[in-house]
C-alpha positions in Angstrom: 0.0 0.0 0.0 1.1 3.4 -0.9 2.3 5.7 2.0 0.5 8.9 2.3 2.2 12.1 2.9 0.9 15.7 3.8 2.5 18.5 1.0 3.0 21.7 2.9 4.4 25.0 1.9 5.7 27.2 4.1 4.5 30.9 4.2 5.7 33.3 1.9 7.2 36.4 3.8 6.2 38.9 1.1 3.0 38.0 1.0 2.3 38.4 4.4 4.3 41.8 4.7 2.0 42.7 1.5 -1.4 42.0 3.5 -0.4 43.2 6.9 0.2 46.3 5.1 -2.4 46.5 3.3 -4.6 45.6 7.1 -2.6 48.7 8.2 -3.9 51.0 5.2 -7.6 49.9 5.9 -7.5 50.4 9.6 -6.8 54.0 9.2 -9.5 54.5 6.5 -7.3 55.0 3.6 -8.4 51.6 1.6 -12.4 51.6 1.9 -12.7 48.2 -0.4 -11.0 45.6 -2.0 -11.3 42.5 -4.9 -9.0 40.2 -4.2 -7.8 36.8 -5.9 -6.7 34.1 -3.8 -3.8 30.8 -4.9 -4.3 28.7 -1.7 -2.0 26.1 -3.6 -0.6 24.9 -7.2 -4.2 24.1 -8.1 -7.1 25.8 -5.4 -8.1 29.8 -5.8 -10.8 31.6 -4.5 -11.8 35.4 -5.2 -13.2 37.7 -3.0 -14.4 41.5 -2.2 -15.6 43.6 0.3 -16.9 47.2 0.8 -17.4 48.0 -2.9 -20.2 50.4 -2.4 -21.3 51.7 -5.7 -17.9 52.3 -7.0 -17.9 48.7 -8.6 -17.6 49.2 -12.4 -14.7 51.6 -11.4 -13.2 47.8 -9.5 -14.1 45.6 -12.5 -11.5 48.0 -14.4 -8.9 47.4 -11.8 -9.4 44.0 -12.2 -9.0 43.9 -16.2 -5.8 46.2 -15.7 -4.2 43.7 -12.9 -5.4 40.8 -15.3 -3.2 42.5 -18.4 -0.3 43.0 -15.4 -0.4 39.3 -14.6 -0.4 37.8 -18.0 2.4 40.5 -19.5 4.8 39.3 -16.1 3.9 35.4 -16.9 4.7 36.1 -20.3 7.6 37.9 -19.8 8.8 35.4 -17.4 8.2 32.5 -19.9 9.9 34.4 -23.5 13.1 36.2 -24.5 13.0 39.0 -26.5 12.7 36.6 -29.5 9.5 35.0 -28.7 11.8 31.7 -27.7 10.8 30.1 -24.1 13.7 30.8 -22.0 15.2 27.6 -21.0 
């Protein structure tokens, strides 16, 4: 019988400097809402948001800009200058 084993990772420090900062910003009133995308591991995410208001189309354009963000840095993380895949 195959032995089972538990896969942990352990916590990424600039993720958690990222949100306690961003905890610090909402405490004193500066962030009033947030959307937020979640990678809880190489294959679960979840998405979330909070305190929106009526301002929400203006977040759905946030989102579309951080999407274009994400996929330029994958992309620029997986080609040279040449469109090759770096090795």
């Amino acid at each position: 019988m195959a032995d089972l084993y538990e896969i942990t990772t352990p916590p990424r420090e600039s993720v958690i400097e990222y949100l306690e900062d961003l905890v610090e910003r909402a405490k004193t009133g500066e962030i009033q809402g947030f959307a937020i995308a979640i990678m809880k591991g190489a294959a679960t995410t979840a998405n979330g948001w909070a305190g929106l208001g009526t301002n929400c189309i203006t977040m759905v354009g946030e989102v579309e800009a951080m999407k274009v963000d994400m996929i330029r840095c994958h992309v620029d993380q997986r080609y040279d200058c040449e469109g090759h895949i770096k090795p």
